[in-house]
DOZA-472713 format. One record per residue: x, y, z of N, C-alpha, C, CB in turn. Coordinates in steps of 0.05 Angstrom, whole numbers, plus 5000, padded with zeros to 4 digits. Atoms other than C-alpha are relative to their C-alpha. Glycine has a CB too. Example, Ala and Ser with C-alpha at 12.3 -4.5 7.8 and 13.67 -1.06 7.14 Angstrom:
BEGIN
501849765000524649105156501850245000498050015025;498449764999527349795143498550225014500950094971;
END
This chain:
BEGIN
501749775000500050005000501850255000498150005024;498249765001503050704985498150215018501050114967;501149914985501851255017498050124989501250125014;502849765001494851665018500250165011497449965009;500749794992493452265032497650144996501650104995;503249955007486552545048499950325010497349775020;499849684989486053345057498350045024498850234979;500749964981480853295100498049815013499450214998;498549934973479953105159503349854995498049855031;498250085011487353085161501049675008501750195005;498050424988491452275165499949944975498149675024;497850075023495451855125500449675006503450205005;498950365006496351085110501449894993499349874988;498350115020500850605087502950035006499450134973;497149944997508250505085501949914986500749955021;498049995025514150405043500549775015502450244991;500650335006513749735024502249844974496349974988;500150194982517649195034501450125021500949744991;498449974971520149585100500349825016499150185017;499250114984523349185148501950095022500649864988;498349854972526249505213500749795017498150225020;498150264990531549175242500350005033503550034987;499249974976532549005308502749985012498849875010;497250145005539448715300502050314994499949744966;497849745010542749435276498350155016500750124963;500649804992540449975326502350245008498649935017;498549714994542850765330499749935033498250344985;500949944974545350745398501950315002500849725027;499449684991548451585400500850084977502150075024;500149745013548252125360502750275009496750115008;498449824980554052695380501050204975503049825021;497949765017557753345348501949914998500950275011;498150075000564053155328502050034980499549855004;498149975017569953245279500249744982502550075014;500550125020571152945210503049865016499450164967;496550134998577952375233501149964988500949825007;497650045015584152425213501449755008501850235004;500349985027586352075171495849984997502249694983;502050075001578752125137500249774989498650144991;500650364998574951415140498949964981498149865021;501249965010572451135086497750024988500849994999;502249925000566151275056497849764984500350284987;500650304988561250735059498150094956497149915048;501750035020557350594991497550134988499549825005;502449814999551551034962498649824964501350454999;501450145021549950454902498749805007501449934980;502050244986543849974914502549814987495849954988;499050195007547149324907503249874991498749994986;497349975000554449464910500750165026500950134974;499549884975554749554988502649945010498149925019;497250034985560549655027499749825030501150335006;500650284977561448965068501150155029502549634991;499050054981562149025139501749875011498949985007;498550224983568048785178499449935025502350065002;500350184982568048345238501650225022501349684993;498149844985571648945277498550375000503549964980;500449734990568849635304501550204980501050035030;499549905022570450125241498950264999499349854982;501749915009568350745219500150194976499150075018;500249915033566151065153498450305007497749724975;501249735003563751795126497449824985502150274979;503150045015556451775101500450214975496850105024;499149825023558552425054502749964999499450305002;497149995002565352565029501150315017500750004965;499649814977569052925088503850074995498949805037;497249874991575353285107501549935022499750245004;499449984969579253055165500250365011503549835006;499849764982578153635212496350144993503450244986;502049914997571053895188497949865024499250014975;502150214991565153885232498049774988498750125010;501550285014560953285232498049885018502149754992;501350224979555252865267500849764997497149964998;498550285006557652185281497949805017503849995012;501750244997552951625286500949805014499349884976;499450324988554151025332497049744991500350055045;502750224999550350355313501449705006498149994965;499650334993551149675341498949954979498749845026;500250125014550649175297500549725027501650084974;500050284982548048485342500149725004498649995007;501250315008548747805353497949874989499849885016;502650085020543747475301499150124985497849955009;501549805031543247935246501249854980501150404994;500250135018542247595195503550044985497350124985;497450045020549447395148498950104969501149634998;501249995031549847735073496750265002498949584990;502949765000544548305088501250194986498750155031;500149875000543548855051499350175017499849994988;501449774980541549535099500250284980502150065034;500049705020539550205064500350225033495950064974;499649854981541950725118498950354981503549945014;501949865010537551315098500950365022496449785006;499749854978540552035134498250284986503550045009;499849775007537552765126501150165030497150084986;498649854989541453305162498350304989503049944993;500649865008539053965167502350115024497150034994;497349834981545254505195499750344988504249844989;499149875013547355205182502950125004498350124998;497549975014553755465149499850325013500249934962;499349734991555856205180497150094984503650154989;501549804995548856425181497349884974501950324997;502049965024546356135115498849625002502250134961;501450324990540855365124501549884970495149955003;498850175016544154765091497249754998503449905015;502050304991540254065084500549794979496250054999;498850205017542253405057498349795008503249945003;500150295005540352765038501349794988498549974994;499450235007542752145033500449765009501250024993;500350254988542051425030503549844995497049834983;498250104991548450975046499549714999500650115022;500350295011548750175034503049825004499150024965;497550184985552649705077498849664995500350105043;500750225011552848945073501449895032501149924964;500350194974552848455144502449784993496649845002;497950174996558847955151498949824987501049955025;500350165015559347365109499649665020502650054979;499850214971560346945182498650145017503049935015;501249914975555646955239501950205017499349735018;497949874982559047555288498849825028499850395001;499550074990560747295349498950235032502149924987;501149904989559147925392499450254993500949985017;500449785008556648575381502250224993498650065016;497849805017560449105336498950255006500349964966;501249595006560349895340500750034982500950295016;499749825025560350235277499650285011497649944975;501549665002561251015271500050064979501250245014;500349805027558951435214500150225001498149994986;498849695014561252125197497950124984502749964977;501749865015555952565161502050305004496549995014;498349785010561253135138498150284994501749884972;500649824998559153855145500850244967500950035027;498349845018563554105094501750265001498650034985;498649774986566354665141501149915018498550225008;498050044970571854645202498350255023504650124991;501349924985567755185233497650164994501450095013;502149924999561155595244497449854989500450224992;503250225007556254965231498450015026500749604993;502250034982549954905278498249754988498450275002;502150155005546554345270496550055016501449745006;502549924998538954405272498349765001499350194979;501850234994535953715264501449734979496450104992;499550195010537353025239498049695006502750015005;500950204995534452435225501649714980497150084996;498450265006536351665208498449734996501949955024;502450185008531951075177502149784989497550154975;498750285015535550335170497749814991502149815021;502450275017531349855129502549804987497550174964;498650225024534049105104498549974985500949725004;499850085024534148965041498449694992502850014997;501150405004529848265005501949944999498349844974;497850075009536448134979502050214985499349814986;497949815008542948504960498650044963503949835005;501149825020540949024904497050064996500849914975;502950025000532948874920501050225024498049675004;500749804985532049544962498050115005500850144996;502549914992526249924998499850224978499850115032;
END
């Protein structure tokens, strides 16, 4: 079902379909933070040519960053029993502003789950690059993971 929309009285139906919300990959913190030096690298933005996960705490830019600019940096576990061979569509918008003047981005990102059961839980961080070293404000963000039917089948 897609979505509806009825003018009046207002509400809304339906949902982007085949969503699947994971329980296995949750955002656990959000923070201000600087782009790292050296910059990390930058995780995949083509359905079906995701950038595999390693078995080891890592972390990648979601845009293409600068060591030293600001940046929000995503923490997400990744848990015992998530599925082997997953696609995930990591889905960010950012809204900031630049010395005075509103920015706003989107973009989706596309990682791929270990090829071997993990053993215990992993931290991932992600980088969402500002494109400035100073006078950014961030103003709001948000973050939507959905798996995949199968690598290159996407929401």
């Amino acid at each position: 079902m897609g979505l509806r929309i009825v003018p009046s009285p207002e509400s809304f139906s339906g949902a982007k379909s085949p969503a699947t919300y994971l329980a296995d990959w949750t955002p656990t913190g959000t923070t201000l933070s600087t782009t790292p030096t050296p910059a990390s690298a930058r995780l995949s933005v083509a359905v079906g040519t995701p950038t595999r996960l390693p078995a080891a705490a890592t972390a990648y830019l979601v845009t293409a960053g600068t060591a030293g600019d600001t940046a929000l940096a995503w923490t997400f576990t990744e848990a015992v029993g998530i599925p082997v061979d997953l696609e995930v569509e990591l889905a960010f918008t950012v809204h900031w502003t630049h010395a005075g003047t509103a920015e706003a981005s989107s973009v989706a990102v596309y990682v791929e789950t270990q090829a071997a059961a993990i053993r215990a839980p992993i931290t991932f961080t992600l980088y969402f690059d500002a494109a400035a070293a100073t006078g950014v404000v961030f103003a709001s963000q948000y973050e939507l993971s959905q798996a995949c039917g199968a690598i290159g089948a996407c929401p």
